[in-house]
C-alpha positions in Angstrom: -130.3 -217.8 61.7 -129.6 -214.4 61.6 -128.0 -212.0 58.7 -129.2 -212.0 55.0 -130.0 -215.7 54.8 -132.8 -216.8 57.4 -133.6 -219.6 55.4 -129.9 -221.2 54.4 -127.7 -223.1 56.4 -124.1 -221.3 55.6 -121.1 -223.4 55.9 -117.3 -221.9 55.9 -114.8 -223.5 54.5 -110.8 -222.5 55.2 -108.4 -222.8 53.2 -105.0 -224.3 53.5 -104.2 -223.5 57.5 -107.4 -223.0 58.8 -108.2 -219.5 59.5 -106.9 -218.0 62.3 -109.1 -215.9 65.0 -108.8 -212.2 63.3 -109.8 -214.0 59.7 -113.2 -212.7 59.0 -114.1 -216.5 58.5 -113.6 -216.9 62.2 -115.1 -213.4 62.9 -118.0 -214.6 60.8 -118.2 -218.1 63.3 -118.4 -216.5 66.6 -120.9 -213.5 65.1 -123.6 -215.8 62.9 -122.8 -219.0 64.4 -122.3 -220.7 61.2 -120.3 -224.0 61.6 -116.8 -224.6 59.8 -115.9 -227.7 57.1 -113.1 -230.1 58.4 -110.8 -231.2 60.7 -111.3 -232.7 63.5 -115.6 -231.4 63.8 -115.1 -233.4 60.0 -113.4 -236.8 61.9 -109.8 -235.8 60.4 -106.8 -235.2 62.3 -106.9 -231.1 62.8 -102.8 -230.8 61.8 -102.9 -233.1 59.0 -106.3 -231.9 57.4 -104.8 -228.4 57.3 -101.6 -228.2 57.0 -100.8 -231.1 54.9 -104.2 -230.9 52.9 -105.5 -234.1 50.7 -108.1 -233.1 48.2 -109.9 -236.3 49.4 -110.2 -235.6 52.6 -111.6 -232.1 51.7 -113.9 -232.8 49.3 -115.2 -236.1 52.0 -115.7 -233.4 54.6 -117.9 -231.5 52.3 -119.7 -233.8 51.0 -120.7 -234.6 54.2 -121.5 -231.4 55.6 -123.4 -230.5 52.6 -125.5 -234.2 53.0 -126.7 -233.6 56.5 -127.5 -229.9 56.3 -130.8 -229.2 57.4 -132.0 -226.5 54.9 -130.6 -225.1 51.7 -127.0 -224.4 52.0 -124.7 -221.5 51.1 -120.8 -222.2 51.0 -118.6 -219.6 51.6 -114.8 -220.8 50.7 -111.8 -219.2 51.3 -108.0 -219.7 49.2 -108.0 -223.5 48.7 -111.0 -224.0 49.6 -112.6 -222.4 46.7 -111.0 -225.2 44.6 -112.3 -227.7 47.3 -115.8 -226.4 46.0 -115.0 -226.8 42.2 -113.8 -230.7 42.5 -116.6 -231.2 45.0 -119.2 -229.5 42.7 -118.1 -232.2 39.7 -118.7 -235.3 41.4 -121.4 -235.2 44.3 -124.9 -235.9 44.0 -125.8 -232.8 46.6 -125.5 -229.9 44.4 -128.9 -229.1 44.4 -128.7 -228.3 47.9 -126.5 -225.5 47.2 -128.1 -222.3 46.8 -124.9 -220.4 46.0 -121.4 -220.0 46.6 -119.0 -217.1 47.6 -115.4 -218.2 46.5 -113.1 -215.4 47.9 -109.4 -214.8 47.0 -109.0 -218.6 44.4 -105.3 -219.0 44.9 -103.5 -219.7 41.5 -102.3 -223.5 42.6 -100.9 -224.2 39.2 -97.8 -221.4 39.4 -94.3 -223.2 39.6 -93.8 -221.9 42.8 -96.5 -224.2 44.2 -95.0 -227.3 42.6 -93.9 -228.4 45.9 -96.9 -227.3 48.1 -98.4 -229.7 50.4 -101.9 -229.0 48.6 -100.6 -230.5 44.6 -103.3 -233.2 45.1 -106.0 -229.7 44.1 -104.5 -229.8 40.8 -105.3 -229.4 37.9 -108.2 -226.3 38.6 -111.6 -227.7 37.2 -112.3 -225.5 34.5 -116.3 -226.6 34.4 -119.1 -224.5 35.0 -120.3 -225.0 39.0 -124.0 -226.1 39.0 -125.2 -223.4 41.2 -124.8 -219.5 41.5 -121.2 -218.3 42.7 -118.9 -215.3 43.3 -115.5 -215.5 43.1 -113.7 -212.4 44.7 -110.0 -211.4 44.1 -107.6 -208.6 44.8 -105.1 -206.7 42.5 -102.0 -207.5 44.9 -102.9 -211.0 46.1 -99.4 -212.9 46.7 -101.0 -216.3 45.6 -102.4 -215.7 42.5 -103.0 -212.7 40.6 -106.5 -211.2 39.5 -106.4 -211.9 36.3 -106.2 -215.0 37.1 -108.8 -215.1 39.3 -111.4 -213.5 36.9 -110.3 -216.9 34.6 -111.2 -218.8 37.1 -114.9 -217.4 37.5 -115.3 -217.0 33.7 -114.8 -221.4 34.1 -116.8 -221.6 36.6 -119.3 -219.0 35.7 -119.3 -217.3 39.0 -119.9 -213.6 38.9 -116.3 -212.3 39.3 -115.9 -209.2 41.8 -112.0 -207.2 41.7 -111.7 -205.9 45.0 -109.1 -203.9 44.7 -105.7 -203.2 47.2 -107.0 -205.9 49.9 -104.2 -209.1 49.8 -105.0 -212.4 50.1 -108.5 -211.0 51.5 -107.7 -212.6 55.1 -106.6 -211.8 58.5 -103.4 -209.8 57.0 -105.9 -207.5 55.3 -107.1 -206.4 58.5 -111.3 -206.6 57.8 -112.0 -207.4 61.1 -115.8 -209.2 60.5 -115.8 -207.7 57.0 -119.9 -206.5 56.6 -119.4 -205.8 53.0 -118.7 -209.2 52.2 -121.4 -210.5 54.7 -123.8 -208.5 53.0 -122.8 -210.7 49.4 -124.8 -213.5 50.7 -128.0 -211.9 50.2 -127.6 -212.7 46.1 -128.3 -216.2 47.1 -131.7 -215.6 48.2 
């Protein structure tokens, strides 16, 4: 493997959508080849599983990605899928397999506006401490939650929380191209 982990099996987890091919999740794919959680590589119908998500179905595909990983794993979990992480972290037997986990841009699910979303089933946010070392990142103008937020989220979870400053939803809008400076985060799960 190359990059900052040689000894870790990372595993990228989208969030609601998938990630498109200018996300740095994608980017991060083709570069490191490090495999992607869910859909159809998962056994789930590819439309369904992302655009109509089922916390179930999520938290089944990680669980068994996470079970037949090879060596120590890292997750790195994008939007909805950092609350994919939390629920998974509360129930499965695996954690200890987890070295670490780099939560990036947590939307705020919970806002009125998201009442109708096809992703309700992610509520409530577990508010328990994640049995392994995390990061959550946010920005200051995120649409889908805001930082303060965010930084709420990491205090429950007791991930180390970094503010990122003027950079969205931290996705393919936010134009970071294969985004090196949060590559480089991995290496604090040595």
């Amino acid at each position: 493997m190359s990059g900052p982990l040689a000894n870790a099996q990372v595993l990228l987890l989208p969030g609601w959508e998938n990630s498109g091919p200018k996300h740095w999740q994608s980017r991060w794919a083709f570069l490191y080849n490090y495999p992607r959680v869910g859909g159809a590589a998962a056994g789930f119908d590819e439309q369904a599983y992302w655009f109509a998500p089922k916390l179930i179905d999520w938290i089944t595909a990680l669980e068994g990605a996470v079970a037949a990983a090879s060596a120590p794993v890292v997750l790195v979990a994008h939007s909805l899928a950092c609350h994919q992480v939390a629920h998974w972290a509360r129930q499965t037997a695996h954690a200890g397999k987890v070295k670490g986990a780099l939560l990036v841009a947590p939307p705020d699910i919970e806002m009125p506006r998201w009442d109708q979303a096809p992703f309700v089933s992610f509520r409530p946010i577990p508010r328990q401490r994640l049995p392994f070392a995390s990061i959550v990142l946010a920005a200051t103008n995120d649409p889908f939650g805001s930082q303060i937020r965010a930084r709420d989220m990491a205090a429950d979870w007791g991930s180390q929380f970094i503010g990122v400053g003027l950079m969205g939803h931290i996705n393919s809008d936010s134009g970071l191209g294969d985004w090196a400076a949060g590559h480089e985060l991995l290496a604090q799960f040595k």
